[in-house]
C-alpha positions as CSV (number, residue, x, y, z in Angstrom):
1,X,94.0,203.1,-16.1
2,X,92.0,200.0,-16.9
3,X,88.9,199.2,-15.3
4,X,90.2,196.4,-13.4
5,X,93.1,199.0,-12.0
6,X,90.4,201.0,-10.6
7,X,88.3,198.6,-9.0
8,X,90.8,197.2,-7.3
9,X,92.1,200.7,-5.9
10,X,88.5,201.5,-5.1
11,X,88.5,198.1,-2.9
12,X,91.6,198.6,-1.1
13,X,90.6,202.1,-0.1
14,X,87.0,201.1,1.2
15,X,88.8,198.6,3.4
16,X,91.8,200.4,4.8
17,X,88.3,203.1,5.6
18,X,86.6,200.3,8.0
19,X,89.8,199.0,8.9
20,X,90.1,201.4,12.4
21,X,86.4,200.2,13.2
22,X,87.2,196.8,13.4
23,X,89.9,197.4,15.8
24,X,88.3,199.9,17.8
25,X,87.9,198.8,21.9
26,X,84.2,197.9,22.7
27,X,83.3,200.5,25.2
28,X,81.4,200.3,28.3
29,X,78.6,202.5,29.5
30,X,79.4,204.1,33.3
31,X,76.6,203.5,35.6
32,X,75.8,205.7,38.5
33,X,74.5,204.1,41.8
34,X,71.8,205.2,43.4
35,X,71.4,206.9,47.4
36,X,71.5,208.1,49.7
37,X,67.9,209.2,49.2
38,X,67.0,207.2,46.5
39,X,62.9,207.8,46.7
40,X,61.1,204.0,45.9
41,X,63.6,201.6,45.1
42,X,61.9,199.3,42.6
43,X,63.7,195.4,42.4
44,X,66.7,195.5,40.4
45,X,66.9,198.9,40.8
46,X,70.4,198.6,42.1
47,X,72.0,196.1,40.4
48,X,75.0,196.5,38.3
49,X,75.2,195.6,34.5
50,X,78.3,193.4,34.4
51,X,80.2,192.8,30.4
52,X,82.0,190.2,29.3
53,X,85.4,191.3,28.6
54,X,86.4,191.4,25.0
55,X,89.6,189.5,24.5
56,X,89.9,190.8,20.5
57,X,89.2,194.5,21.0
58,X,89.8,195.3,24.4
59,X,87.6,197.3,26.2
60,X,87.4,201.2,27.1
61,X,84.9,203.8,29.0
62,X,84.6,207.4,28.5
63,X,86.3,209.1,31.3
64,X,85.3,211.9,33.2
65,X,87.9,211.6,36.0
66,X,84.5,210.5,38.4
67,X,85.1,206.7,37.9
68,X,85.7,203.5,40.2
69,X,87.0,200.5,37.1
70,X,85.0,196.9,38.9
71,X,86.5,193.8,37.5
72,X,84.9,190.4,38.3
73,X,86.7,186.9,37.5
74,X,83.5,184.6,38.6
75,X,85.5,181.8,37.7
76,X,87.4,179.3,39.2
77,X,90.7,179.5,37.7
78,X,92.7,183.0,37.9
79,X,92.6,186.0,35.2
80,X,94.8,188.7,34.6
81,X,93.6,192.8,33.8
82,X,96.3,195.0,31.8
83,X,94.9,199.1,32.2
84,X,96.9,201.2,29.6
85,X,98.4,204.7,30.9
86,X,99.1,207.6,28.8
87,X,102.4,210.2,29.3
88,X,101.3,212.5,32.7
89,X,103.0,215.6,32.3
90,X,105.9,214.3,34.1
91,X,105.5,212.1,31.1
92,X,105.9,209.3,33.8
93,X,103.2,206.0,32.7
94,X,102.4,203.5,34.7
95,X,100.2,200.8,32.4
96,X,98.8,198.0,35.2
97,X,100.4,194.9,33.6
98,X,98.8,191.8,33.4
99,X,96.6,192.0,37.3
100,X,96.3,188.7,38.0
101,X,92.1,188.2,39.6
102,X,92.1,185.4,41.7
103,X,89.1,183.2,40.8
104,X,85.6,184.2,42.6
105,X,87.4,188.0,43.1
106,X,86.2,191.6,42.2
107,X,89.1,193.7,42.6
108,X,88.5,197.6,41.6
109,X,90.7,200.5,40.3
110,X,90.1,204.2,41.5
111,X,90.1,207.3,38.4
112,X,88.1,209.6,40.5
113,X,90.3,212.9,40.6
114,X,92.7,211.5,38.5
115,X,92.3,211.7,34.6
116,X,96.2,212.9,33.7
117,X,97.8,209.6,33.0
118,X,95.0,207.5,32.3
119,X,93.0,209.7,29.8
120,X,93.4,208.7,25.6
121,X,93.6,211.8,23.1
122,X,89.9,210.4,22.8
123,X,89.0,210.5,25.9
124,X,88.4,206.9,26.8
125,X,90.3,204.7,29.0
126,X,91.6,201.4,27.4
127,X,91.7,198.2,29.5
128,X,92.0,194.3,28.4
129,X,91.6,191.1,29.7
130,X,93.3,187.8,28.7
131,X,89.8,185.7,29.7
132,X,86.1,186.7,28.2
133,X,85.3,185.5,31.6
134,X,86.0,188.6,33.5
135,X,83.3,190.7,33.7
136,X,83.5,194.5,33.8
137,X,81.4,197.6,35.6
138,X,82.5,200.9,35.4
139,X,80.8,203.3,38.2
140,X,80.8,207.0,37.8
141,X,80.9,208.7,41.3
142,X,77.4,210.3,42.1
143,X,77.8,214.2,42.3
């Protein structure tokens, strides 16, 4: 093989390697609220950390089968929310499909107890958004 030959083999193998991280979902930390007996609540200490969806990647959350899935459309015009299932092991699915968020709405999706169906092979949970205007929380029930 000619040096040229190589090169070029060498390149298309270092870009099908980073291919999979450029399509990988950006994933979203859980948060855990705070209470009943909180001790000193300091300000801001119980706000939520709201993300922009991402409309390329889609978005996912490691799943522990203790989570509550808040999605916010602050704007004025309606969104939709697609939440991928996986086989259960009636291998039934049961993907929500394009949720349409009314503007000004946060509408919310309950995992806790339930991680058959919803769970990835790597343990995330995919979601999407056709608007980077939805914003997303994920909140891991306190235990």
């Amino acid at each position: 093989m000619n040096f040229r030959k190589i090169a070029a083999l060498c390149l298309v193998t270092m870009l099908l390697a980073v291919l999979p991280i450029w399509a990988a979902n950006t994933v979203i930390t859980t948060q855990t609220p705070k209470g009943p007996y909180p001790g000193t609540v300091s300000a801001g200490g119980l706000d939520l950390t709201w993300t922009a969806a991402d409309t390329v990647n889609g978005n996912a959350f490691v799943m522990t089968g203790h989570e509550i899935l808040l999605m916010w459309n602050p704007d004025a015009s309606a969104h939709t929310v697609t939440i991928s299932s996986v086989s259960d092991v009636r291998n039934r699915t049961g993907d929500v499909t394009n949720y349409s968020i009314a503007a000004t709405t946060i509408s919310a999706f309950n995992f806790v107890g339930l991680t058959d169906g919803w769970q990835q092979s790597n343990g995330q949970v995919y979601f999407s958004s056709n608007s980077n205007l939805i914003k997303f929380a994920i909140i891991t029930e306190p235990r």
